[in-house]
C-alpha positions as CSV (number, residue, x, y, z in Angstrom):
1,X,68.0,101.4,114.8
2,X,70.0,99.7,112.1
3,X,67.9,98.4,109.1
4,X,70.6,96.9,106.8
5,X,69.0,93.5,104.9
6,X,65.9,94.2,106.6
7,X,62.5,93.7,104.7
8,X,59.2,95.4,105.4
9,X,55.6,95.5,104.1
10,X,52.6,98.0,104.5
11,X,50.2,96.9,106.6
12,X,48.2,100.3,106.6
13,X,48.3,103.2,103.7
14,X,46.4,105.5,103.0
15,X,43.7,105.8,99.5
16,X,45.8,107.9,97.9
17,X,49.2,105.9,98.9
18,X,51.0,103.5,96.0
19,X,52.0,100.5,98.5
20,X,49.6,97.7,99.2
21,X,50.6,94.3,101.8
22,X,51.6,93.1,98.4
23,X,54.5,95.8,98.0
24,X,57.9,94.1,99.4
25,X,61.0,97.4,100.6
26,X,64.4,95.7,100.9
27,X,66.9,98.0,103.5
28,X,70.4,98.5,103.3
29,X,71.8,100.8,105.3
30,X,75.6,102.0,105.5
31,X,76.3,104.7,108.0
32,X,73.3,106.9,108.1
33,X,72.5,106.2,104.6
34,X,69.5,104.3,103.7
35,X,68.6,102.8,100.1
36,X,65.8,100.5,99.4
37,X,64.6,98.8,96.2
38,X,61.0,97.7,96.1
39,X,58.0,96.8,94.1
40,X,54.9,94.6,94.1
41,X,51.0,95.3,93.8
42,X,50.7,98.4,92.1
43,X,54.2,98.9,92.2
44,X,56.6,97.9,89.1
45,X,59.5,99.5,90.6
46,X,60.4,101.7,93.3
47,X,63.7,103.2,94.8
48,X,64.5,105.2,98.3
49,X,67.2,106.9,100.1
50,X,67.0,108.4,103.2
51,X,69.0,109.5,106.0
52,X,68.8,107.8,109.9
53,X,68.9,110.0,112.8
54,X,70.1,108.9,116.5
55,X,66.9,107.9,116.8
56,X,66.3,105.6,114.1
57,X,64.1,108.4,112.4
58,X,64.1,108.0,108.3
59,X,63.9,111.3,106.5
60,X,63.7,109.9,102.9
61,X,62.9,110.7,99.2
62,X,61.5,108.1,96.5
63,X,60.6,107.4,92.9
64,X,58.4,105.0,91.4
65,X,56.9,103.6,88.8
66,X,53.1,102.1,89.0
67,X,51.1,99.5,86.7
68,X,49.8,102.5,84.7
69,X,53.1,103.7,83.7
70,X,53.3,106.7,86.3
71,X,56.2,108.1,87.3
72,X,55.9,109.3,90.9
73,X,57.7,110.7,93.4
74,X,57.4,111.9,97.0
75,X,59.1,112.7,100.7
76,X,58.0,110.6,104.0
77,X,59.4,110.8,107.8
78,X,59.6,107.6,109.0
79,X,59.7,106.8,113.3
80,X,60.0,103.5,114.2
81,X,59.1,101.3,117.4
82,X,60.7,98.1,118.4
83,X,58.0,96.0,119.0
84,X,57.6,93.2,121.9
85,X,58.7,90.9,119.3
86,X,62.2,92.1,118.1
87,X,60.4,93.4,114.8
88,X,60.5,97.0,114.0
89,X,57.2,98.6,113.1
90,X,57.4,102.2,111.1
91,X,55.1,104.9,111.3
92,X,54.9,107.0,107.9
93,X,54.3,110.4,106.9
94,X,54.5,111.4,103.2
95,X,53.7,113.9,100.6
96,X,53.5,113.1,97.3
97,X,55.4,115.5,94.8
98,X,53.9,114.6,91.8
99,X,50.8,114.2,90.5
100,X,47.9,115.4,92.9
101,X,50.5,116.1,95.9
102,X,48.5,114.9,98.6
103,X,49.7,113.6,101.8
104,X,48.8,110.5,103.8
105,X,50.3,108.1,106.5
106,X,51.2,104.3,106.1
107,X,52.3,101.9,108.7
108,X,55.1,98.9,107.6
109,X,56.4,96.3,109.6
110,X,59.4,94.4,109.7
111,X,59.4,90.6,107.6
């Protein structure tokens, strides 16, 4: 999997997740290194890095800030699946490690 200038949005979270379909992650990726800038719904501004495995696996790290002025942060393992159409679909696991440091799963596909 290569994700450079690709752009995803949830389409499931968790209650205790930050993202909404309204949040918007822009990819770049250069070697194994993954950044992403995003923001939208509850999300003022956000920021990711991550590592990509052989396998397209994300093992990333990111920092936000919400529409209540939070600072947040958290890990997330990330597997994707090419989907029939051409669009990748990720499958999220994260732990937030701030605040209440709880742990849910989200689901984002490809725009």
């Amino acid at each position: 999997m290569f994700y450079n200038n690709k752009k995803f949005r949830p389409i499931e979270n968790s209650e205790n997740g930050g993202t909404s379909s309204d949040t918007i992650f822009e990819y770049k990726q250069v070697g194994n290194i993954l950044t992403s800038n995003y923001h939208g719904g509850q999300i003022v501004k956000g920021h990711l890095i991550g590592l990509v495995d052989a396998n397209g696996v994300i093992d990333m790290r990111y920092h936000q800030v919400n529409t209540k002025g939070e600072l947040m942060t958290g890990i997330c393992k990330s597997v994707p699946e090419l989907m029939t159409n051409g669009k990748i679909r990720l499958y999220e696991h994260w732990k937030w490690t701030s605040g209440d440091q709880t742990s849910g799963t989200s689901v984002l596909e490809e725009i």
